[in-house]
C-alpha positions in Angstrom: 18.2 71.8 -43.9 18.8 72.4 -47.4 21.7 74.8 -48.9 20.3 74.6 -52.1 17.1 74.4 -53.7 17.0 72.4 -56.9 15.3 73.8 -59.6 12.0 72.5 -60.3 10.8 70.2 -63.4 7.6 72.1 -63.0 5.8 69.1 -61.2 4.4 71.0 -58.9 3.1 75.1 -59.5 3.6 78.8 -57.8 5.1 78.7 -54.3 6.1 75.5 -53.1 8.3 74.5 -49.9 9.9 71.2 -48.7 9.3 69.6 -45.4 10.5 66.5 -43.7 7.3 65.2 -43.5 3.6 66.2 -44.8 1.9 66.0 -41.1 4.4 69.4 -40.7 4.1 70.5 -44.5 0.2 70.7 -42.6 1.8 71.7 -39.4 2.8 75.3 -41.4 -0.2 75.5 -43.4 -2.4 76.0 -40.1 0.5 78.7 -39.1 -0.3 80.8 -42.3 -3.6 80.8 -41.9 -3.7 82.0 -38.5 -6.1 79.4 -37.5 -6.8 79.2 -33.5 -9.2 77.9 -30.9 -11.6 80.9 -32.5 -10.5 80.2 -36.1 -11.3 77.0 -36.3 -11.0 74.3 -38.8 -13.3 72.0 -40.9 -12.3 68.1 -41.0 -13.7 65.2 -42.4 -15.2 62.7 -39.8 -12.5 60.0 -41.4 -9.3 60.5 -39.3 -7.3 58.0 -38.3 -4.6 57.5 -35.7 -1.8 54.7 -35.0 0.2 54.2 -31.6 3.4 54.3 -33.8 3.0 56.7 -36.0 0.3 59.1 -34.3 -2.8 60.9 -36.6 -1.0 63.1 -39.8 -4.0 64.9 -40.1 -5.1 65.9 -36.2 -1.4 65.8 -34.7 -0.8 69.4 -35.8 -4.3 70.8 -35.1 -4.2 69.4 -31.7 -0.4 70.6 -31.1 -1.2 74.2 -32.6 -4.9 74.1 -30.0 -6.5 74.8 -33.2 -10.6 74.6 -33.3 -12.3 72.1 -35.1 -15.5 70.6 -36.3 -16.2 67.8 -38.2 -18.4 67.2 -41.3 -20.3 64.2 -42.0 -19.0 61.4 -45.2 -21.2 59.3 -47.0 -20.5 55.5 -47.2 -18.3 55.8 -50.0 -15.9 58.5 -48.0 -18.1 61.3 -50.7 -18.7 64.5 -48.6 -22.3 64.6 -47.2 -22.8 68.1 -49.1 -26.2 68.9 -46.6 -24.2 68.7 -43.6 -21.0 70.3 -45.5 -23.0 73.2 -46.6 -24.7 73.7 -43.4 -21.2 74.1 -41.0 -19.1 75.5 -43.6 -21.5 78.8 -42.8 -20.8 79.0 -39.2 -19.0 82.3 -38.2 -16.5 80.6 -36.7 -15.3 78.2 -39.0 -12.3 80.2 -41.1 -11.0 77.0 -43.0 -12.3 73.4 -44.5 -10.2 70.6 -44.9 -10.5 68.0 -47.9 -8.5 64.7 -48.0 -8.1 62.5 -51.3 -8.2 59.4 -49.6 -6.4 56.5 -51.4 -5.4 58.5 -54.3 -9.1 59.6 -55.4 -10.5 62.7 -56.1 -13.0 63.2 -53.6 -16.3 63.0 -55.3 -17.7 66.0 -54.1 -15.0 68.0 -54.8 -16.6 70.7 -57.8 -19.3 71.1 -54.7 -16.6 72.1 -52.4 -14.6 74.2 -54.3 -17.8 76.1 -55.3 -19.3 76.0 -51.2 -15.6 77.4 -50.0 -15.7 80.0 -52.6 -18.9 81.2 -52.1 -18.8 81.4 -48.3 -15.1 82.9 -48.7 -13.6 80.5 -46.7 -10.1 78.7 -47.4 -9.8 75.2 -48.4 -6.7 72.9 -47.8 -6.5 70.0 -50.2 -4.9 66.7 -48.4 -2.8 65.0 -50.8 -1.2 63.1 -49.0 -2.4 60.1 -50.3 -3.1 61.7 -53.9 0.5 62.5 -55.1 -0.2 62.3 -58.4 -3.2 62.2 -59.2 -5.2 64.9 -61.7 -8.7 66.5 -61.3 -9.9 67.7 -65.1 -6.2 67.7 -66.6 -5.0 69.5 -63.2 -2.8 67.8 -60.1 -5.1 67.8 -57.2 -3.5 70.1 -54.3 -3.7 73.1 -57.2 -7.0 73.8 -56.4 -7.2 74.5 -52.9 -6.1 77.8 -50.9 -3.1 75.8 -50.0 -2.4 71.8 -50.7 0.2 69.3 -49.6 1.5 66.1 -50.3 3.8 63.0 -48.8 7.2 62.3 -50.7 7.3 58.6 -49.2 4.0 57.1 -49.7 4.4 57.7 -53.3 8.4 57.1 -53.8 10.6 55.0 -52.1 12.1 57.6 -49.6 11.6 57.5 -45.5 10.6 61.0 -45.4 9.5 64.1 -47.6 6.6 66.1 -47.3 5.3 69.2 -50.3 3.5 72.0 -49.3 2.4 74.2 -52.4 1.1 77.8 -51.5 -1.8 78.6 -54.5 -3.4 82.0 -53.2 -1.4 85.1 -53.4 -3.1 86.5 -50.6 -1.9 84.3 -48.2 1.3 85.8 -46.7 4.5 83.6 -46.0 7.3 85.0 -43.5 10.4 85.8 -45.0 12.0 83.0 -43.1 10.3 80.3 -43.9 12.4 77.7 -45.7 12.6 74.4 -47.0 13.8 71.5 -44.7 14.3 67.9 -46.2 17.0 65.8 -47.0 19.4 66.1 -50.0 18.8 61.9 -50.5 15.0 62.6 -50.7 15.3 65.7 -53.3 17.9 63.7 -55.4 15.1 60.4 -55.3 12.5 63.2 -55.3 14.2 64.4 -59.0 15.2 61.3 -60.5 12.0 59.4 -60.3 10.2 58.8 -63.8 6.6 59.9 -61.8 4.7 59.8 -65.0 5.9 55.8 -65.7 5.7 55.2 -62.1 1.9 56.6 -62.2 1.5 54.8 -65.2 2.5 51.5 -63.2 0.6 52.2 -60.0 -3.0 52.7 -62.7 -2.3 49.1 -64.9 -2.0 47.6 -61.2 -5.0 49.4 -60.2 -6.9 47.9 -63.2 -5.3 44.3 -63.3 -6.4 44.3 -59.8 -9.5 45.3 -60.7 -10.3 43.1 -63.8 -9.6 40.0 -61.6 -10.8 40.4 -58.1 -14.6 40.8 -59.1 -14.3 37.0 -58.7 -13.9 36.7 -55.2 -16.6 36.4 -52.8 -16.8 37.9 -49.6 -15.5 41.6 -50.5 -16.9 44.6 -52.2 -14.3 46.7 -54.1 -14.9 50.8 -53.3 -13.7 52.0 -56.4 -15.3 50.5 -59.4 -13.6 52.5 -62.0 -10.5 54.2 -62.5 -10.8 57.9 -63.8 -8.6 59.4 -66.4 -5.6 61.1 -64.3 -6.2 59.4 -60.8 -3.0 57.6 -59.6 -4.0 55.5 -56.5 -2.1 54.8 -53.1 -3.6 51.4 -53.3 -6.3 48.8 -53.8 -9.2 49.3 -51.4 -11.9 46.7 -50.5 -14.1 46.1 -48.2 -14.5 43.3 -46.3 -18.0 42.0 -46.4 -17.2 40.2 -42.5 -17.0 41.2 -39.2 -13.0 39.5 -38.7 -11.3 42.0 -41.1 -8.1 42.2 -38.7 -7.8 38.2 -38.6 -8.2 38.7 -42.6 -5.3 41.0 -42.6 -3.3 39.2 -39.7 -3.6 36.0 -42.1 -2.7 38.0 -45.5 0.4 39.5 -43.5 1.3 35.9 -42.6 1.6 35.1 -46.1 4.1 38.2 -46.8 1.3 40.0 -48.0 1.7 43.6 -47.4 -1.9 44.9 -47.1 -2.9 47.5 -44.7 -6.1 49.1 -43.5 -6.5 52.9 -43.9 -8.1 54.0 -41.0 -8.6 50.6 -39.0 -8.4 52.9 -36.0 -10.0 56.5 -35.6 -9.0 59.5 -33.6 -11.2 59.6 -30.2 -12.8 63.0 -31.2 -15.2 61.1 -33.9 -18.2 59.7 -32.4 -19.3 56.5 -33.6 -23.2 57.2 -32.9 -22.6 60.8 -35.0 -20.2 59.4 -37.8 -21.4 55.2 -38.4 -20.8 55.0 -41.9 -16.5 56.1 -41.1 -16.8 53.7 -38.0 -18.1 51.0 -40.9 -15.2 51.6 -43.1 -12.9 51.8 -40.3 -13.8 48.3 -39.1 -14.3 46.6 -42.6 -11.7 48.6 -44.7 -8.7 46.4 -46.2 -6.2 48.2 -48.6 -4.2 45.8 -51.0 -0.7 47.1 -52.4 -0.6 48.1 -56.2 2.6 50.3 -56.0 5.2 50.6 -58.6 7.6 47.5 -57.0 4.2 44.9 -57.4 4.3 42.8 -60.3 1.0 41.1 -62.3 2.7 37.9 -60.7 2.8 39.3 -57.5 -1.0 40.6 -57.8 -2.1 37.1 -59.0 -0.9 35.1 -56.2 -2.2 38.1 -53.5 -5.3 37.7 -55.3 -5.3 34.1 -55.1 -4.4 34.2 -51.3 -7.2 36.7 -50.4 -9.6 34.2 -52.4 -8.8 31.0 -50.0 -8.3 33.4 -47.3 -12.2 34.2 -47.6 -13.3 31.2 -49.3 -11.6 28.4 -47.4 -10.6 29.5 -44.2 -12.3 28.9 -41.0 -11.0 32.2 -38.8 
């Protein structure tokens, strides 16, 4: 635990606390909004899990017996607004959940503000994956009720999660305090986040400018907007051997990953196919601050024979 604050270079606004990790900056968030089996929360139907590292999103729902539903995604991750507006009505439902996957402003998001609003019900914005990242001149996780981010999938730390309090009516026990390690603050505070942002968006858009070449793939953001920051490079993968892709691009030190190549067990792939297609086809190519346009060339040029050449 922290002795000491440090004071603030006002990158993040109103009541903000510091948590070892986001999955508990969430954890808390649940806590002050006295959600419960009967209070129960809104997800997204695109949640994954890992056996290493567990689910960020459903690990504190699950360990707090919260109740949940889930709403149905389009086949760009967009909220289905029809089936949004329908469940965010129910009695029961107290809370809706919003994650910014990869960095992006959910597409939907002016819809859900408004739906949340007029149904007075409280929105928590995931951004997680979004540290950055601005909707209409504003950093995402401002919006919401409550929002919270990860320190270490933005900044090269092993921990660190924000959780940023935006409604005055929600109540926090005098008690509550920050917990997170000096190291993390002091990387936390001496990290240039606008040139690193600025890094992480030229990547985005070298990437971008050059991949349209390759066959076989189908890139799931076409264009950048003004003020997003992304986590990475998405694509899909056009075939059904996505994990041999990957297996063979981490064979060749390339560090891609695949956000969510494996979802919790409570999503249905008969009710949610279009997350079950992403899940299976999704490959996420690294653009962070440490790549280099040298780097990006020959991962691009390895994906290319990779999809082009090989016989998996």
């Amino acid at each position: 635990m922290i002795k000491k604050k440090p004071k603030l270079n006002k990158k993040f606004l109103k009541k903000e606390y510091f948590f070892p990790k986001g999955r508990l900056a969430l954890f808390q968030a649940l806590k002050l909004l006295k959600l419960n089996k009967k209070n129960k929360i809104l997800l997204p139907s695109y949640i994954g899990i890992s056996k290493k590292e567990g689910s960020g999103v459903f690990d504190p729902i699950r360990q707090l017996g919260v109740g949940y539903e889930f709403y149905k995604l389009n086949d760009d991750l967009s909220v289905n607004e029809k089936d949004f507006g329908k469940k965010i009505k129910q009695h029961d439902i107290k809370t809706a959940l919003v994650i910014h996957y990869f960095g992006f402003c959910q597409k939907n998001f002016k819809y859900i503000l408004k739906t949340c609003r007029d149904n007075q019900k409280y929105l928590i914005e995931d951004c997680a994956q979004a540290f950055n990242s601005l909707y209409r001149h504003r950093r995402l996780g401002t919006y919401g009720d409550i929002g919270f981010y990860s320190i270490h999938k933005f900044l090269p730390t092993d921990n660190g999660g924000i959780l940023l309090i935006n409604n005055n009516n929600i109540e926090i026990p005098e008690n509550m305090k920050d917990e997170i390690s000096l190291q993390t603050l002091k990387i936390l505070y001496k990290s240039d986040i606008e040139q690193i942002s600025k890094i992480r968006r030229e990547n985005y858009l070298y990437t971008l400018k050059r991949i349209k070449s390759i066959r076989g793939l189908r890139v799931f953001y076409n264009y950048l907007p003004e003020g997003i920051v992304p986590l990475n490079f998405p694509v899909l993968i056009k075939r059904e051997d996505r994990n041999e892709i990957y297996f063979k691009l981490l064979g060749r030190r390339i560090g891609a990953v695949s956000l969510y190549h494996q979802l919790i067990s409570r999503i249905k792939k008969e009710e949610y196919p279009f997350s079950y297609y992403i899940s299976g086809h999704i490959l996420n190519l690294p653009i962070h601050q440490d790549v280099t346009k040298g780097d990006i060339e020959i991962m691009l040029k390895e994906l290319k024979n990779i999809l082009e050449n090989d016989k998996i």
